[in-house]
C-alpha positions in Angstrom: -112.6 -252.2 184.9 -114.6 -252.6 181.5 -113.3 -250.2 178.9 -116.1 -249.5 177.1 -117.9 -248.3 180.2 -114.8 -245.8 180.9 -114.7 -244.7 177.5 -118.3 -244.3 177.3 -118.3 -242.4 180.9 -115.8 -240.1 179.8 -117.6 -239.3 176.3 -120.9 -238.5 178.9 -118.6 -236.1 181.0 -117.2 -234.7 177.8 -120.5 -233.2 176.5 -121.4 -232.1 179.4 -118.7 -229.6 179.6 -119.1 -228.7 176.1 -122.6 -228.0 176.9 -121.8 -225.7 179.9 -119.2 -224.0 178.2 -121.7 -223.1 175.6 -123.9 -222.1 177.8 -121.4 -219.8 179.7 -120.2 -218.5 176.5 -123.9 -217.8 175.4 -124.2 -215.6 178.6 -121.0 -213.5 178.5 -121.5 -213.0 174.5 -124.5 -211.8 172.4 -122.3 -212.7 169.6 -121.6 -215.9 167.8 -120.0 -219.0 170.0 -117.2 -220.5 168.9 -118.1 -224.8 170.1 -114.8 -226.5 171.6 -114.8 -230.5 171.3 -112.9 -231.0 174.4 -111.9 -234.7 175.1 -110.8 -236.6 178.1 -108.1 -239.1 178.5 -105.7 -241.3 180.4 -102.5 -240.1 181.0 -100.3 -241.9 178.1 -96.5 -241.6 177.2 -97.3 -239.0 174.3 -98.3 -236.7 176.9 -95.1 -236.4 179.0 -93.4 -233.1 177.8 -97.3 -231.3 178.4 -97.9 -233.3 181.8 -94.5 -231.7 182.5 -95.1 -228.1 181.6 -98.3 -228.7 183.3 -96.2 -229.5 186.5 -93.9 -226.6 186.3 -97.1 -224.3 187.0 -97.3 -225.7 190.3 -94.2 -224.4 191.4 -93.2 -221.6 188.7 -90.4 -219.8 189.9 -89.4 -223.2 192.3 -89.5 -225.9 189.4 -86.1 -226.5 189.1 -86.2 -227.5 192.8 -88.9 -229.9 191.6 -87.8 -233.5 189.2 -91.0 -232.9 186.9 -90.0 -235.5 184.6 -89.7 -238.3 187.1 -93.1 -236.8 188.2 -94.4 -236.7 184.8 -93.7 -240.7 184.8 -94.8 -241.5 187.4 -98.1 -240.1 186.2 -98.0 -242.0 183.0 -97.2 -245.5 184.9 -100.9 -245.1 186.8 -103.5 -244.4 184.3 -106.2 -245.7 185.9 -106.2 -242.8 188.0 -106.4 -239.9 186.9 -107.4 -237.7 183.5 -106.1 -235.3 180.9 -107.9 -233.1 178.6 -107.3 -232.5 175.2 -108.7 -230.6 172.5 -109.0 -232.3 168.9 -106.3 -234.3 167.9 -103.6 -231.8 170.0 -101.1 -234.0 171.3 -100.1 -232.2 174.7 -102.9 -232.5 177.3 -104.5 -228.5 178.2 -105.4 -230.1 181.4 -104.2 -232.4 184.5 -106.4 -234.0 187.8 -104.6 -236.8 189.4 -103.3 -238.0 192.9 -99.9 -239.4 193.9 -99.9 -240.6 197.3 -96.4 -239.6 199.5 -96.5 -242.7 201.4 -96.8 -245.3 198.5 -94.1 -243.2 196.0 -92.4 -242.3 199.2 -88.7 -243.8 197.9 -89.4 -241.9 194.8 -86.8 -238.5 194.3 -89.7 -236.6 193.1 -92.2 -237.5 195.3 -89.8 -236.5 198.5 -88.6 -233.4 197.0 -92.7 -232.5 196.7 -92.9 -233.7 200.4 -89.9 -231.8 201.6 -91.0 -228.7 199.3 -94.3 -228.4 201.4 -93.4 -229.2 204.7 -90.3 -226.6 204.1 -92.6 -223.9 203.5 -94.8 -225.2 206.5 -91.9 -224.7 208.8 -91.6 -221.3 207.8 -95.2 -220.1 208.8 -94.7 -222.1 212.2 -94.3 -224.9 214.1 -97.4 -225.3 214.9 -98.5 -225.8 210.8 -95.5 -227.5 210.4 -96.6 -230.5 213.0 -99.9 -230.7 211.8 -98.1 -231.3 207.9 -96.0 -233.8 209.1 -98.7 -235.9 210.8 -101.1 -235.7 208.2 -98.8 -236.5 205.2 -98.5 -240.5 206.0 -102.0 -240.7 205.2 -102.4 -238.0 202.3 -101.8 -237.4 198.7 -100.7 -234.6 196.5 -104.3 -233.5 194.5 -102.9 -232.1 191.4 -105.2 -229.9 189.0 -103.4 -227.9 186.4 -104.7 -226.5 183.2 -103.8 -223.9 181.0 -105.2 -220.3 181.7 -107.3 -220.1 178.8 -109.3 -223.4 179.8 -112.7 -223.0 181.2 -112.8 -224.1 184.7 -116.1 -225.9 183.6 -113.5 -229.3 183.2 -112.6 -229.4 186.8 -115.8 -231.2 188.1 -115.5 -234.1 185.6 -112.2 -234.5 185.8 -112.6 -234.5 189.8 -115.3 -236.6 189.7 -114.1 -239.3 187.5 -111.0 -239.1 189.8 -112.9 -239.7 193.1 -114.7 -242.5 190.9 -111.0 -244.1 189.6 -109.7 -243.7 193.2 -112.7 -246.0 194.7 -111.9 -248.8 191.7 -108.5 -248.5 192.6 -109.1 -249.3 196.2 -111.4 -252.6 195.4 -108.8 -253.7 193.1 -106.9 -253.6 196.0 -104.5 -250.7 194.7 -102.7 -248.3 197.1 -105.2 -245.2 197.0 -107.0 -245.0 200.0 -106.1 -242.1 201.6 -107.5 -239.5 204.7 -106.5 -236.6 203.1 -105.4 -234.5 199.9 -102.3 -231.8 199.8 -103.4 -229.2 196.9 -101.0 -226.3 195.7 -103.5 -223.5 194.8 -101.9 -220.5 192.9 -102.8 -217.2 193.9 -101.6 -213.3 193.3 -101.6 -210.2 196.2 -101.7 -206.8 194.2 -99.1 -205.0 194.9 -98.0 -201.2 193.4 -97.7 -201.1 190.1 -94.7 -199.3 188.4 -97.5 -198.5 185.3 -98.5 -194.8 185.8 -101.1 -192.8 183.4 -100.0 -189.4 181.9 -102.0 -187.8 179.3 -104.2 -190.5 179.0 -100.6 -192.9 177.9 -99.9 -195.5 180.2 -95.7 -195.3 180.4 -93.5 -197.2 183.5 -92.4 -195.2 186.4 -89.0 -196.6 186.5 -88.4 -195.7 183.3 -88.9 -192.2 183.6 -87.0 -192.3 186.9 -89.3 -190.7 189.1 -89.2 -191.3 192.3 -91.9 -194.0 194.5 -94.2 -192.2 196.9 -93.7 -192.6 199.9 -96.3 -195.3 200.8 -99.0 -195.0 203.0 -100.8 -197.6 205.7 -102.5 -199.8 203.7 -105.0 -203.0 204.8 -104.0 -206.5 204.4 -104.2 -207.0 200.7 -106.8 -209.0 199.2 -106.0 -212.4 197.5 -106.6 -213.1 194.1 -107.1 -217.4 193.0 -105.8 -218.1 189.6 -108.0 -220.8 189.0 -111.7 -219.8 190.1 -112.5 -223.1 191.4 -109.9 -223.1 194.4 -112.3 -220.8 196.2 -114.7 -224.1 196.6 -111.3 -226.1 197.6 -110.6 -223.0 200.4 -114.4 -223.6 201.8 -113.8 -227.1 202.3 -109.9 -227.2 203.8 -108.7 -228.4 206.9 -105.7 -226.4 207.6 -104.3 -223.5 204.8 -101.3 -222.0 204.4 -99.7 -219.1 202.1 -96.2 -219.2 200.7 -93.4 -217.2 199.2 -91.5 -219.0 196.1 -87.6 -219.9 197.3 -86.6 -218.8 194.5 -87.1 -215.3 192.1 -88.1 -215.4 188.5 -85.6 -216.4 186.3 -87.1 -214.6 183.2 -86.9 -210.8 183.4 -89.6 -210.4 180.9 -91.8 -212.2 183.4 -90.7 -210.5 186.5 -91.0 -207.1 184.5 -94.4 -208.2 183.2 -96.0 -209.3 187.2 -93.9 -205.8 188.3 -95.8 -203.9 185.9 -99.2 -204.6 186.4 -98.6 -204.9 190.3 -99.2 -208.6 190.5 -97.2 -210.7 193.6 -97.5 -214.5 192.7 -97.7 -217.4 195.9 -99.2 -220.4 196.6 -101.4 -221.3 199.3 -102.0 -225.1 200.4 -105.1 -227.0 201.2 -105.3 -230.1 202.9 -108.7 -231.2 202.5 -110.7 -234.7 204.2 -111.2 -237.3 201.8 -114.9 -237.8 203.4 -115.1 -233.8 202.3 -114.8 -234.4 198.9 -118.0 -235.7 197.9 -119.7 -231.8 199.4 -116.5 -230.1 197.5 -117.4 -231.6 194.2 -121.3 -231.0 194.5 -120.8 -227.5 195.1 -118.2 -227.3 192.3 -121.0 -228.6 190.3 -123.2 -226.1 191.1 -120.9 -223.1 190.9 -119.4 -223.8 187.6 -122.2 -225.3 185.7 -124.8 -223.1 187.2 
């Protein structure tokens, strides 16, 4: 693959996002706009300790379950697929897209735990799910896209496009990346009742004033929330979905005070999505986020 041609690619996709950032910005603020150079790169060894934290999002409450640093180098050792974002000269990367196929890292701890992880959490919404997981898996790969919450979603359709066009040099090289499907781990929130009540115009926590819950009352399926606004393109275009509860609780208190409080209820849902869908996923990615 020439380098220059990368480099000069990624550059291309670069001020494009700057542009629709802008743009966004220049919608949502009469005010002044503050320009963000954002800059994309291959994965490198500097990047380990953010491709890590990056990877602990995924599964929150359930990363301990998860080897993140054996993920996080397996990352790094194929950086011809895949992208990171940075901003300036920062050193950890605000943003992740890459692939890691089950079947090719299959011997891998990591990989199996992520495999086992999924099809664990399949079982428990059915057998049904759970065999249509398992059959697909041997032919799929785990679609990661992390970034932090304060990046504009306007990154994800270069970084996904410069993925689909890594994955299709990786396959003429003769590379193990040809795969049927992709396995994505959205993030997502139900509301639930807060413990935040209003009195005299002073919002102060139920609990601690030891009142008592009302009794609750029938209710309709609550709505979900997506954490990242582009998963509700990646929910249009899925083959089979399916929500989960974490296996473990929060281990920080503050946290679990914090998503009490202001009556948020954390998951995950999974996509599995075609590979031939992608192409229709990413064009109307496009035309959401850069509308």
């Amino acid at each position: 693959m020439d380098e220059t041609k990368v480099l000069k690619r990624k550059k291309e996709e670069e001020e494009d996002v700057e542009d629709a950032v802008s743009e966004s910005d220049g919608e949502k603020l009469d005010q002044e706009t503050v320009d963000v150079d954002f800059e994309f790169f291959d994965p490198k060894p500097i990047d380990f300790h953010g491709l890590k934290s990056l990877l602990r999002q995924t599964f929150a409450n359930d990363s301990d379950l998860i080897p993140t640093s054996e993920l996080a180098d397996l990352i790094i050792a194929q950086p011809s697929v895949g992208t990171t974002v940075k901003v300036e000269d920062e050193h950890d990367p605000y943003a992740l897209m890459t692939v890691i196929g089950f079947t090719e890292h299959a011997e891998k701890g990591s990989v199996k735990a992520v495999r086992e992880y999924v099809l664990e959490k399949a079982r428990k919404v059915g057998p049904g799910v759970a065999d249509q997981v398992e059959t697909l898996l041997p032919t799929a790969a785990w679609l990661v896209n992390e970034r932090l919450i304060n990046m504009p979603p306007q990154v994800v359709p270069p970084m996904l496009t410069m993925l689909m066009e890594e994955v299709e040099w990786a396959i003429e090289d003769g590379e193990p990346f040809k795969f049927d499907y992709f396995v994505y781990i959205s993030k997502i929130y139900k509301e639930i009742e807060s413990s935040l009540v209003e009195e005299d115009g002073v919002v102060v926590d139920e609990k601690v004033k030891g009142k008592k819950k009302k009794a609750k009352t029938a209710a309709a399926e609550p709505t979900i929330f997506y954490f990242q606004s582009e998963d509700e393109v990646f929910a249009e275009h899925a083959e089979l979905t399916f929500d989960f509860k974490f296996t473990k609780s929060l281990q920080s208190s503050d946290s679990r005070r914090a998503f009490q409080e202001y009556g948020i209820d954390p998951l995950r849902r999974v996509f599995i999505i075609k590979q031939e869908k992608m192409k229709g996923l990413l064009k109307e990615l496009e035309g959401v986020l850069n509308a």
